[in-house]
Each structure stands twice: as structure tokens, then as C-alpha cells.
MARLO-597024 format. One line per 10 residues: number of its first residue (from 1); for each residue x, y, z of C-alpha. Coordinates in pm, 1 decimal, m for minus. Layout:
NUM	X Y Z; ... $
END
This chain:
1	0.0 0.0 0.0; 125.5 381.9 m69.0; m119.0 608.7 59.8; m137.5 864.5 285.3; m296.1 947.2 622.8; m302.9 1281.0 810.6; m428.5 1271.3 1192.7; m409.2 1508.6 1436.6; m397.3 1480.1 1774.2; m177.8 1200.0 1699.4 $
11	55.7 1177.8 1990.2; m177.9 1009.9 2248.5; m516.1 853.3 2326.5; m766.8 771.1 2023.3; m568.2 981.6 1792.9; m204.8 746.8 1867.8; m420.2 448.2 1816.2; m561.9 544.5 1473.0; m157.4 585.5 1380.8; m111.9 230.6 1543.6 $
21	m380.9 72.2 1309.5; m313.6 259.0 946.3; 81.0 190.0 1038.1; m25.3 m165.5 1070.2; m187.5 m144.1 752.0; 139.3 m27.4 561.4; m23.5 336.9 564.1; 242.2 662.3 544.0; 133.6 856.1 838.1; 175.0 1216.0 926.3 $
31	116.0 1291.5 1276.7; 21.3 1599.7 1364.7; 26.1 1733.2 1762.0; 127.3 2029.0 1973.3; 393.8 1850.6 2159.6; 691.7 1776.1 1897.6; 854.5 1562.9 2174.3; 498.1 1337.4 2175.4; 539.8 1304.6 1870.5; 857.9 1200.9 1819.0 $
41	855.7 941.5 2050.5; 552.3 826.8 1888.1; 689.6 810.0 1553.2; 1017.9 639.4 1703.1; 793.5 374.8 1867.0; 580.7 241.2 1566.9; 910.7 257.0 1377.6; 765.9 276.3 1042.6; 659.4 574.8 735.3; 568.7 834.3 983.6 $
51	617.8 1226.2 996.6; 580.2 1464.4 1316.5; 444.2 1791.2 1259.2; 419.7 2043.2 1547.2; 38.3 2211.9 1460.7; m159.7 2438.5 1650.9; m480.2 2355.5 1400.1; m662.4 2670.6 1547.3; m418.7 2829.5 1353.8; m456.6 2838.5 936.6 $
61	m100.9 2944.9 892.4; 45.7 2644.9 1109.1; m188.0 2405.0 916.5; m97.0 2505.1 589.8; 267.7 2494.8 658.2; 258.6 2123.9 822.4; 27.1 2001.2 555.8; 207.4 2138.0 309.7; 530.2 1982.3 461.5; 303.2 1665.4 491.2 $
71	236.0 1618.5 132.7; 599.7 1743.7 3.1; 699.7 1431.9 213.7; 453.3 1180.6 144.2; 241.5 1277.3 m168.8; m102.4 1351.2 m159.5; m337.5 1260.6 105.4; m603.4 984.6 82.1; m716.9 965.6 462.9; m757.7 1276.0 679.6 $
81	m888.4 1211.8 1046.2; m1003.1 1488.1 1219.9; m895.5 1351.9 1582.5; m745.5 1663.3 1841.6; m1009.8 1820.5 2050.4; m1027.5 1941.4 2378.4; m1268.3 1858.2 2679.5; m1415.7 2115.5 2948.3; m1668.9 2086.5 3234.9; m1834.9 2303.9 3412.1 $
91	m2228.4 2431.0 3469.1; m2356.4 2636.0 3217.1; m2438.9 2937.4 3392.3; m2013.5 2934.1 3511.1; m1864.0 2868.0 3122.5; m1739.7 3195.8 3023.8; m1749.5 3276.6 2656.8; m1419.7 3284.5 2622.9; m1435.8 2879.6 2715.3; m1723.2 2852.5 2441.0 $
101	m1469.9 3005.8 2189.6; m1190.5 2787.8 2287.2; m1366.8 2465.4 2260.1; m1469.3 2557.6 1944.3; m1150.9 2640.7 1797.8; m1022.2 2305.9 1832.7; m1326.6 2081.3 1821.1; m1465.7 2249.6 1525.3; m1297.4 2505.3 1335.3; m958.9 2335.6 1357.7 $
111	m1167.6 2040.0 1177.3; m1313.2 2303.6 920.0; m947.1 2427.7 843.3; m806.1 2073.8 802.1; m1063.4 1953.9 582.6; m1031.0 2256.0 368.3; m691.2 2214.5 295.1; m767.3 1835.5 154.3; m1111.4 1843.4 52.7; m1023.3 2033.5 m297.2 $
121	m729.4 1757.2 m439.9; m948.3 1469.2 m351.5; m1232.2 1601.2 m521.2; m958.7 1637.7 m820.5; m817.0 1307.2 m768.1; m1190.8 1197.5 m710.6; m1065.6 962.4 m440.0; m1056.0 1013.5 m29.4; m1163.4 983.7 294.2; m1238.0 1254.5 591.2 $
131	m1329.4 1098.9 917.4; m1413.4 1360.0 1199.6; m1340.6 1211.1 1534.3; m1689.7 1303.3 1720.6; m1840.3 1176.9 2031.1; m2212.1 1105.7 2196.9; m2206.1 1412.7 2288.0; m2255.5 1486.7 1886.3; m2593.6 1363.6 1907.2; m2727.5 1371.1 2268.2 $
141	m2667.6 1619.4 2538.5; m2469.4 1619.6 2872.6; m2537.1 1833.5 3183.4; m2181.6 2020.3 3292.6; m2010.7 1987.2 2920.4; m2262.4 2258.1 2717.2; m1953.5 2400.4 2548.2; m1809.1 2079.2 2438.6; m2120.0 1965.2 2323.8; m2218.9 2229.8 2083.7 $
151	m1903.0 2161.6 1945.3; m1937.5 1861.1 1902.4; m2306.7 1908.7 1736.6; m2131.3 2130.4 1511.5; m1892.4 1883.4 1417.0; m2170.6 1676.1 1294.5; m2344.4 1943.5 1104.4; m2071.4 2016.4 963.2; m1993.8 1624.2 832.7; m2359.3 1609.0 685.7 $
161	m2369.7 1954.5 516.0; m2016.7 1847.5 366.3; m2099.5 1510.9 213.6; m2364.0 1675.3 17.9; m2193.7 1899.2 m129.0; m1958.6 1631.0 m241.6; m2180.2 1361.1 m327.2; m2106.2 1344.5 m682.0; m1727.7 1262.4 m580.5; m1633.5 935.9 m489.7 $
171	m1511.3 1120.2 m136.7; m1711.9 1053.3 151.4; m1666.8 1237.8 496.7; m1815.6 1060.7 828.0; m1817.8 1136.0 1201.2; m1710.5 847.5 1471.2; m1867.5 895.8 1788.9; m1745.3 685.2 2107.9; m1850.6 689.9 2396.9; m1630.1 756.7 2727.9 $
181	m1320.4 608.9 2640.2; m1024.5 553.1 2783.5; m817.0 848.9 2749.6; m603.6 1100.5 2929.9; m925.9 1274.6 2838.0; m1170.3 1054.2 3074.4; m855.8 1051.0 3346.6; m887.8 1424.6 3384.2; m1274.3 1407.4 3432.1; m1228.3 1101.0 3671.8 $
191	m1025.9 1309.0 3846.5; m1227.2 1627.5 3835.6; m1535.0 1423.5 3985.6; m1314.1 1267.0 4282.4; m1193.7 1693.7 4390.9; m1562.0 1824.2 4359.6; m1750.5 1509.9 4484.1; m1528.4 1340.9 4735.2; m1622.5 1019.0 4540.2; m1383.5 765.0 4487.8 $
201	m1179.1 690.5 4154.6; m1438.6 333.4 4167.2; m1721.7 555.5 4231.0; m1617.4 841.8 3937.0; m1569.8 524.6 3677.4; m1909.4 432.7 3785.3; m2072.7 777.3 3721.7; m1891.2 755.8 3429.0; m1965.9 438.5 3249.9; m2320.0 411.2 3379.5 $
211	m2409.8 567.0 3023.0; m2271.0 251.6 2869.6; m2507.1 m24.0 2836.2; m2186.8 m240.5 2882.2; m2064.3 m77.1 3201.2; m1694.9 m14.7 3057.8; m1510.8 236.2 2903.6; m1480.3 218.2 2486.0; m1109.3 148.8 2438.8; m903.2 377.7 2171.4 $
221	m861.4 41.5 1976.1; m1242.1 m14.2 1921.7; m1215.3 392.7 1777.4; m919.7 283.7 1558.8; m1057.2 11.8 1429.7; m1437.4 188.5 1306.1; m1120.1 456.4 1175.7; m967.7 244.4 930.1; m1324.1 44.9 828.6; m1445.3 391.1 692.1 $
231	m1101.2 446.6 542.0; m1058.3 105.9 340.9; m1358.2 m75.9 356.0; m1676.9 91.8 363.9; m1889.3 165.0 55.2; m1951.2 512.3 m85.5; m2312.3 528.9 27.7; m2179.7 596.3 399.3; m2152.4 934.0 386.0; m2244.0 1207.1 610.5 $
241	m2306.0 990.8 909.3; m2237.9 951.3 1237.4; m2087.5 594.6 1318.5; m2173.6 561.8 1682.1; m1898.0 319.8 1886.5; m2055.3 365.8 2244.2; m2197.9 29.4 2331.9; m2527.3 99.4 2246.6; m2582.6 414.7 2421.7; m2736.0 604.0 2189.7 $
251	m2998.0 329.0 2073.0 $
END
């Protein structure tokens, strides 16, 4: 195989696992993070095509200069996942807008920048994949994460108003949505619930996966693996959808 994959957020979490599976798959994979020394050590570790770029993707300058670097190095790209984002809790009446902006800057129009930059040579090449890294909270609400969830709403709004304006192409963008998963993401909220609760880490898992009909947390794996279906395998009438991967949650 010879194509190539951008993902961002790359360095940790859902977004490292995504590299683990399309480096497993003989994929050349740009990884794209805020911490170069993540990424690096990333890289080093799966030991295979891979390229760290250093990206704030609030920021169109920094995108265009790491994707441009991206496809200089490993030809045009066939796979963009949308993965970095940011998480924040708090009541509604105590988010300031300033958090509103934040989370969408890097939950949404970090997403909008990156698929702008591919979206126009895969419509040329008439070949490619965009696959937005979403959550529950895309489709459903949450009480203490409004911010975070409108982003993630927009996320998906933005996924279906996308695929049809390309559904003439044979490119097809689609949202994954997981659950709580088991991130440095859902380690900072355990923790957040033990210092304003008093509960215990058992007790904070608990309040946590209770919205799981399986009682666990998704694993970055199960993520990956729903990742690289919608990159290789699925057919071009999935489009504009949101591929839920929460253990039947959202039924």
C-alpha cells in the first residue's frame, strides 16, 4: 500500500491508536500534535513511514505549513482524520465565553481548516476519505459539558452539510462517535469528579460508564478500528453519518 494518512492529535489517546492501526496497515502517516517531543517518541515507537508535525490547528497558517510539509513528504493525502479536541466541564451558567470560543476552535474550526486544505485535491483526484473524530455528545446532550457539546453538534453538522456537497465525488466524509473512552481525556474528568464530589476513583468510573449499556469504558482500539473500516472498507453510500462506537448508548 502507498497512501497517505493525516491525523491530528496524533501523539496520544484515540488519535495514537488510529496511527497504530493505518501503520499496521502499511499506511504513510503524518502525525500531527502540539507537543513535537509526543510526537517524536511516537513516531520512534511504531518505527515505520511516519512524519511529526508540530500544529496548533486553530491556527490556518500552522496548518498550511505542516500540511504542506506533509504532502511534500509523502504525496497527496487519501485519509484525513479529524482527531485533536479538547474537553471542558463546568455548569452552564459558570462557562465563560471565552471557554465557548476555545472549545470551538479546536473541536470544530480546527476540523473546518483541516478539511479545507484536503477536501479540494481529492475532489480532483476523485478519491478520499475525511473521518471527523466526534463523540455522543454529537448527538445527545450532557449536563456540565454545554460548550463541548455544541461543538461537538457542530462537528456533525458540519460532516452532513459536507458530504452533500460532495456527493457526486467518490469522497465521503463521516463522524465516529465513542462513547467515554479511555483516554487522558476521561482521566482528567475522573479526576475532576473525585476533587468536587469526594467520590472515589471506583465511584467516578461508575458515574462515568453508567451511560454505557456495557458498564466499561470504549477502548481507543475499538475507535481505531471503526477509523480504518471507513477508510478502506466501507462503501460510498456511507456518507455524512455519524458511526456511533458507544456500546449501544445512543440506541
Amino acid at each position: 500500500m502507498n497512501k497517505h494518512v493525516i491525523i491530528t492529535g496524533a501523539g496520544k489517546g484515540i488519535g495514537a491508536a488510529i496511527a497504530e492501526t493505518f501503520v499496521a496497515k502499511g499506511y504513510k502517516v503524518s502525525l500531527i500534535g502540539r507537543n513535537l517531543e509526543v510526537l517524536e517518541e511516537k513516531a520512534s515507537e511504531l518505527g515505520a513511514v511516519t512524519l511529526p508535525l508540530v500544529c496548533d490547528i486553530t491556527q490556518p497558517t500552522a496548518i498550511e505549513a505542516a500540511f504542506k510539509r506533509a504532502i511534500q513528504t509523502f504525496g497527496p493525502v487519501d485519509v484525513l482524520v479529524n482527531n485533536a479536541g479538547a474537553a471542558l466541564t463546568a455548569p452552564f451558567l459558570k462557562t465563560k465565553p471565552e471557554q465557548f470560543q476555545a472549545m470551538m476552535n479546536v473541536n470544530f474550526f480546527g476540523a473546518c481548516l483541516c478539511i479545507q486544505s484536503v477536501l479540494p485535491s481529492m475532489m480532483e483526484r476523485n478519491a478520499g476519505r475525511i473521518i471527523n473524530i466526534g463523540s455522543t455528545s454529537s448527538v445527545k446532550g450532557y449536563g456540565y459539558v454545554s460548550a463541548y457539546s455544541a461543538s461537538k453538534h457542530a462537528i456533525m453538522g458540519l460532516t452532513r452539510s459536507v458530504a452533500l456537497e460532495i456527493s457526486k465525488t467518490d469522497v465521503t466524509i463521516n463522524t465516529v462517535c465513542p462513547g467515554f473512552t479511555e483516554t487522558d481525556i476521561v482521566s482528567e474528568a475522573i479526576e475532576n469528579i473525585m476533587q468536587k464530589t469526594g467520590r472515589t476513583a471506583e465511584q467516578a468510573i461508575a458515574e462515568l460508564t453508567k451511560h454505557n449499556p456495557q458498564k466499561r469504558f470504549i477502548q481507543p482500539s475499538e475507535v481505531a478500528a471503526q477509523v480504518y473500516y471507513l477508510a478502506e472498507h466501507a462503501p460510498l453510500s456511507i456518507n455524512g453519518q455519524a458511526i456511533m462506537v458507544d456500546g449501544g448508548e445512543t440506541c
